[in-house]
C-alpha positions as CSV (number, residue, x, y, z in Angstrom):
1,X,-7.0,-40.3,-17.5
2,X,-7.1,-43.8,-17.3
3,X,-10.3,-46.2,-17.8
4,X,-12.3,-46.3,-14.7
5,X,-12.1,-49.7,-13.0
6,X,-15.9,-50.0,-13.5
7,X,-15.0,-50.2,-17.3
8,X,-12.1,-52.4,-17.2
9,X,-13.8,-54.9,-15.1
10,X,-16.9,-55.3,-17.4
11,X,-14.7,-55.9,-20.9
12,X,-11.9,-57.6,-19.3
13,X,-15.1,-60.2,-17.9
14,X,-16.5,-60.0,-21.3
15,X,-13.5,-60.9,-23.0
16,X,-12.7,-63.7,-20.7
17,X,-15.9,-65.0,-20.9
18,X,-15.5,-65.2,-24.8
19,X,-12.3,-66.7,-24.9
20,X,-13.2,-69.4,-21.8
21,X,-17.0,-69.7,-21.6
22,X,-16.5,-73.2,-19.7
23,X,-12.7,-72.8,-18.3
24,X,-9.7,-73.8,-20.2
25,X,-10.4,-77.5,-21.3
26,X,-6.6,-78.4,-22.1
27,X,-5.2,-76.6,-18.5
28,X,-7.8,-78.1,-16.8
29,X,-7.1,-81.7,-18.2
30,X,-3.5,-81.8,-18.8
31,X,-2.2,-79.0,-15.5
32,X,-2.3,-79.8,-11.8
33,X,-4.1,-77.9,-10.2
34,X,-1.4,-77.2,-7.2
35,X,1.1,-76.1,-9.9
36,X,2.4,-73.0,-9.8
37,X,4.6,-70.8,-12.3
38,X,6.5,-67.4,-12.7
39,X,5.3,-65.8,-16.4
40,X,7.4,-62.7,-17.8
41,X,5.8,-60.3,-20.6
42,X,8.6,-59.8,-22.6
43,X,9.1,-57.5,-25.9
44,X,10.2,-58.8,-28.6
45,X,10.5,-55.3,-30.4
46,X,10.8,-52.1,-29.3
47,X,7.2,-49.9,-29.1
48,X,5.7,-47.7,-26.0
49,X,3.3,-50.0,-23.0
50,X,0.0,-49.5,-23.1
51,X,-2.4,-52.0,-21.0
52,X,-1.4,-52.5,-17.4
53,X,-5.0,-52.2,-15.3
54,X,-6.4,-54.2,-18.1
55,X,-3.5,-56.7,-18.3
56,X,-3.5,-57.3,-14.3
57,X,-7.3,-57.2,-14.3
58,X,-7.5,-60.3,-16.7
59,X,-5.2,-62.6,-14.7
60,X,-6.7,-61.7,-11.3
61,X,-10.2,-62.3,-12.6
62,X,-9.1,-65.7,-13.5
63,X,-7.4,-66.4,-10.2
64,X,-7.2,-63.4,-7.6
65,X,-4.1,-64.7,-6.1
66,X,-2.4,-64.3,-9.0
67,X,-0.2,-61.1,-8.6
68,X,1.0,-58.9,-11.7
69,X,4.5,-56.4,-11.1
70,X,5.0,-54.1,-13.7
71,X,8.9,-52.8,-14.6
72,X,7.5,-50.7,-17.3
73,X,3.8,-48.9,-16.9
74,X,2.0,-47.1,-19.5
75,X,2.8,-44.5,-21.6
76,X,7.4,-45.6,-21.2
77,X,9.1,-47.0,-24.3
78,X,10.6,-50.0,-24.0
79,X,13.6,-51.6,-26.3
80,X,13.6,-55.6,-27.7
81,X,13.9,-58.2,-24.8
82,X,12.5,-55.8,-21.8
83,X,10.8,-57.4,-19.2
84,X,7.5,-55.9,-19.6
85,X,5.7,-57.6,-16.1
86,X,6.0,-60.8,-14.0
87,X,3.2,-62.7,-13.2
88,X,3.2,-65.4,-10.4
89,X,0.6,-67.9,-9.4
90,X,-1.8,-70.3,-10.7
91,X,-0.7,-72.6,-13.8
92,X,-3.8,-72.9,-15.0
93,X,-4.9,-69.4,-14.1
94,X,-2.5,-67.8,-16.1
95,X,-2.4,-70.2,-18.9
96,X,-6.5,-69.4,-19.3
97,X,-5.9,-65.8,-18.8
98,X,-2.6,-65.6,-21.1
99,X,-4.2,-65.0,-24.9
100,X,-6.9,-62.6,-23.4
101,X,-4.2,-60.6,-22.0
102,X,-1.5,-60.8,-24.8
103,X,-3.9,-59.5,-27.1
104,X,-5.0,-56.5,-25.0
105,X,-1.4,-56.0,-24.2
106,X,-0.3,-56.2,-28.1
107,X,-3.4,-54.1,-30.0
108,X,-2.9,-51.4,-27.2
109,X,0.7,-50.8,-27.6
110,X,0.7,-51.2,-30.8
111,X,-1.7,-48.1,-30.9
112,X,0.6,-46.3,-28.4
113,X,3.9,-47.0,-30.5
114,X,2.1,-45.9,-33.9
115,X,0.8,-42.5,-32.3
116,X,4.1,-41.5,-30.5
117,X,5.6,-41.9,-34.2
118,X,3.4,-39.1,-35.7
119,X,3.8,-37.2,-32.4
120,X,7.4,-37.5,-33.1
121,X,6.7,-35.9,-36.5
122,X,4.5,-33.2,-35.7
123,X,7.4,-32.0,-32.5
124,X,7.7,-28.5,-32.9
125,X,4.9,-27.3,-33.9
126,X,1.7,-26.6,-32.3
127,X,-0.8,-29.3,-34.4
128,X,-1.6,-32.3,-32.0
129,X,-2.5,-35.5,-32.7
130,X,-5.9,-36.5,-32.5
131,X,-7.8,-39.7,-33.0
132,X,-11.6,-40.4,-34.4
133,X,-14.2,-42.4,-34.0
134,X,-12.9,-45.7,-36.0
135,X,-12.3,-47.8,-33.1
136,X,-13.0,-51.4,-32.4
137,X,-16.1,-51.7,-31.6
138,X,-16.9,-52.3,-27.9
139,X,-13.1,-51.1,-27.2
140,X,-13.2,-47.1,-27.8
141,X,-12.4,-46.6,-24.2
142,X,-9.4,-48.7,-24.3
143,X,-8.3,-47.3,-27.7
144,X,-8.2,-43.8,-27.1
145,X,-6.4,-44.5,-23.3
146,X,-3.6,-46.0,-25.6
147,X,-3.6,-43.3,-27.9
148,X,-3.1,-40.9,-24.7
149,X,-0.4,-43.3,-23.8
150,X,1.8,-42.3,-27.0
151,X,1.3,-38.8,-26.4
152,X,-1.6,-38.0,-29.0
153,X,-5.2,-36.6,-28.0
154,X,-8.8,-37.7,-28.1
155,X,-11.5,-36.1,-30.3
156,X,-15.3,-36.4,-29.4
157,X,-15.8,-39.7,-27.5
158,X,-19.2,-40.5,-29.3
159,X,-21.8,-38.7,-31.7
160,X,-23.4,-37.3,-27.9
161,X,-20.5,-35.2,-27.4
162,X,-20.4,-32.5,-30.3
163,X,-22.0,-31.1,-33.5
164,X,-19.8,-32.8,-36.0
165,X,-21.6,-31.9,-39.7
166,X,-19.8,-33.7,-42.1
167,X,-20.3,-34.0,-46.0
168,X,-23.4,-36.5,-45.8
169,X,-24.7,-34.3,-42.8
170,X,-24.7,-30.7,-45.0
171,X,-25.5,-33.0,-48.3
172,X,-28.7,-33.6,-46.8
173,X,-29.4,-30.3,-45.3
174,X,-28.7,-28.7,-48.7
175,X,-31.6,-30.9,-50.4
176,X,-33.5,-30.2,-47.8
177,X,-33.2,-26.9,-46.2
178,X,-34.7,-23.5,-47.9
179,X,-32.0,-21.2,-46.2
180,X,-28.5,-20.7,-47.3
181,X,-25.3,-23.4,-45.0
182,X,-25.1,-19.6,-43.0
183,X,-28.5,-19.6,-41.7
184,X,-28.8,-23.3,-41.0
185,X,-25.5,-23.3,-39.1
186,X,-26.6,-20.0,-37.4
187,X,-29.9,-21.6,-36.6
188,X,-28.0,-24.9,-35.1
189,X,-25.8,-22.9,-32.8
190,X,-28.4,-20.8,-31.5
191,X,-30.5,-24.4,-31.0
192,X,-27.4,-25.5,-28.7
193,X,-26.1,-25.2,-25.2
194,X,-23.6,-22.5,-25.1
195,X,-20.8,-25.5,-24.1
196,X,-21.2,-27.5,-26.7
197,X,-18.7,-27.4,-29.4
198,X,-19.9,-27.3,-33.1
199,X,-17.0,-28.7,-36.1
200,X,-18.4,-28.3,-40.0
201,X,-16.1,-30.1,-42.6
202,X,-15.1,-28.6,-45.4
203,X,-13.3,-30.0,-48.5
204,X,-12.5,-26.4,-50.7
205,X,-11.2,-22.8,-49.7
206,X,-14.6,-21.6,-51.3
207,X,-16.5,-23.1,-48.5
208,X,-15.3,-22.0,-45.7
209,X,-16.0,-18.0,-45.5
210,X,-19.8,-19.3,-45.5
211,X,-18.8,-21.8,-42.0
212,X,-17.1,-19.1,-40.6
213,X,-20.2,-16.3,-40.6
214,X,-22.3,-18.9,-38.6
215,X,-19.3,-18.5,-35.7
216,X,-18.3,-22.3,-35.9
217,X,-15.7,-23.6,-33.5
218,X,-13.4,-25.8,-35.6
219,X,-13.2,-26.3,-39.7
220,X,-12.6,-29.5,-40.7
221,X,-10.2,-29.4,-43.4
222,X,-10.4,-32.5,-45.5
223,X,-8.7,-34.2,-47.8
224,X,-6.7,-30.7,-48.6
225,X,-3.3,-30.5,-50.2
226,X,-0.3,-29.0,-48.8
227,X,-0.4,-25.7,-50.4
228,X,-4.7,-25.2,-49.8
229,X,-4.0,-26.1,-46.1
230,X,-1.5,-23.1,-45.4
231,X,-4.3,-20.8,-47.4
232,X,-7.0,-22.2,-45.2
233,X,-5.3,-21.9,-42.0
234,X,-4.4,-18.0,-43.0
235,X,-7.7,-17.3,-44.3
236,X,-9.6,-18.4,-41.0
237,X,-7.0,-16.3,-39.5
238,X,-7.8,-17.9,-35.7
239,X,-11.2,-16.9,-36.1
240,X,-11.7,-21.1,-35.4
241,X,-9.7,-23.7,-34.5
242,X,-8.3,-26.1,-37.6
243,X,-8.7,-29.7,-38.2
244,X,-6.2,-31.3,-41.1
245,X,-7.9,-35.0,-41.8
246,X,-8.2,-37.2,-44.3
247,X,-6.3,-40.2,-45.7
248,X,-3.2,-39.1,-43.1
249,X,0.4,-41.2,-42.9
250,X,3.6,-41.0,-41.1
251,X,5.5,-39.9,-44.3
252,X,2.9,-36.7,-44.3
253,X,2.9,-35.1,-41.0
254,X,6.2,-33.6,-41.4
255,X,4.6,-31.5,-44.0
256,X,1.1,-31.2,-42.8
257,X,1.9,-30.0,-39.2
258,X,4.3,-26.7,-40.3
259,X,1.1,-25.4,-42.4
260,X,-0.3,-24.2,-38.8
261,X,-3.6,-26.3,-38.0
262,X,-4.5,-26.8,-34.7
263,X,-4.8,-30.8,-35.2
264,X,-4.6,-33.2,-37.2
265,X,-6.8,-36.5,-37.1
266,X,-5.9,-39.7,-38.1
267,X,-8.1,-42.8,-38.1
268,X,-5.3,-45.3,-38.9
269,X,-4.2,-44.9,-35.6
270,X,-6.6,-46.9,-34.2
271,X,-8.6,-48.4,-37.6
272,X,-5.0,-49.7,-39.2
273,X,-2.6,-50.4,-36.4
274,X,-0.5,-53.7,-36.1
275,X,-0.2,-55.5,-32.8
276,X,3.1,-55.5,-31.5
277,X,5.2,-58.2,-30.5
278,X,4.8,-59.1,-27.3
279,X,5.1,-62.5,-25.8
280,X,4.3,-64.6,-22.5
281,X,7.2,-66.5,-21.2
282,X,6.6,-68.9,-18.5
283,X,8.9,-70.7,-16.0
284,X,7.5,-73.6,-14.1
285,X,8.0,-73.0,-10.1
């Protein structure tokens, strides 16, 4: 489940690369090079870790004899002034490779926190927690590992994955299509491998009798209130799976997961998210 090393190799590099292109000018003038120091990654609130092959990737590509031991790994909750990991080595190494790995470290929990809080919400019921496709750019893969991390799910990975027809996909196909939504969805699944899943969004009850004849897989329910979601989820009658989305908080999941839907996917957790507090304390040797 988590990011190959291939992956976390080539960003981690990239990253450094953007943050260093010619080495750290002020280590590199103002450190000796013989110094060494122990570094702790301490929390200064509480949240749940999320980062640790990328974390120990981006000191050891800096300096490889700097070593990295995590007391908490991904996916555990930690409380304010836990001692995250300890880092040992290279001054300069791990002063070059501190921001780049801070910021991975911070953005990914912070992801992790925020989608164990709407797990927390949606306990008891069957609806997970999904994510979507409103990642940083270049930083999906890490994104949706961190979501995994706080206990949510991953939708499609990219557009290669699925048939997703959303409203500017049947918008067009309605202006330019001679057959009824029916035939052109009946036409698309019988176009497709029989593997690959096929989700049509739909925005009123009157809609969806008219996805459901074409034998979808999922109905994406968006934007509906409390009271059209319960009707949608016992007119499809499990005939398809549900999807709740669309402009998502906290403060609604406790009402949105009872109504039955299979998921419920929320861009904020990954598009909105705050970095969490997570600092770099280091100890000359």
């Amino acid at each position: 489940m988590k990011p190959s090393h291939e992956a976390v190799n080539a960003i981690v590099r990239m990253a450094l690369l953007e943050d260093a292109p010619w080495g750290d000018l002020t280590s590199q003038t103002l450190i000796p090079a013989t110094a060494t120091v122990t570094a702790q990654l301490v929390a200064r609130e509480s949240g749940v870790f999320c980062g640790q092959d990328i974390i120990a990737a981006a000191f050891s590509f800096t300096d490889p004899a700097i070593t990295t031991d995590f007391h908490i790994i991904d996916g555990e909750a930690f409380v304010p002034a836990a001692v995250i990991a300890t880092i040992r080595g290279s001054a300069r190494g791990i002063l070059q490779a501190e921001r780049v790995a801070l910021n991975f470290a911070q953005r990914l929990s912070g992801i992790a926190t925020l989608t164990a809080a709407y797990v927390a919400e949606a306990a008891g019921t069957k609806a997970r927690i999904v994510d979507t496709r409103k990642t940083t750019p270049g930083l999906r893969l890490f994104e949706r590992y961190a979501v995994r991390c706080g206990g949510g799910h991953n939708h499609r990975f990219s557009l290669s994955d699925a048939v997703m027809a959303k409203d500017n996909h049947l918008a067009i196909l309605a202006a330019s299509s001679s057959r009824n939504l029916t035939e052109d969805l009946l036409a698309a699944r019988a176009a497709l491998p029989h593997t690959t899943h096929l989700e049509v969004e739909v925005d009123r009850l009157d809609q969806i009798d008219a996805v459901l004849a074409a034998n979808v897989d999922t109905v994406l329910l968006d934007n509906f209130s409390i009271a059209d979601l319960r009707t949608a989820v016992q007119q499809i009658n499990g005939r398809a799976l549900t999807e709740a989305s669309g402009g998502i908080t906290l403060d609604l999941i406790c009402d949105i997961a009872p109504t039955g839907v299979d998921f419920i996917s929320i861009g904020a957790l990954t598009h909105s998210v705050r970095a969490l507090d997570l600092g770099l304390d280091i100890n000359p040797s």
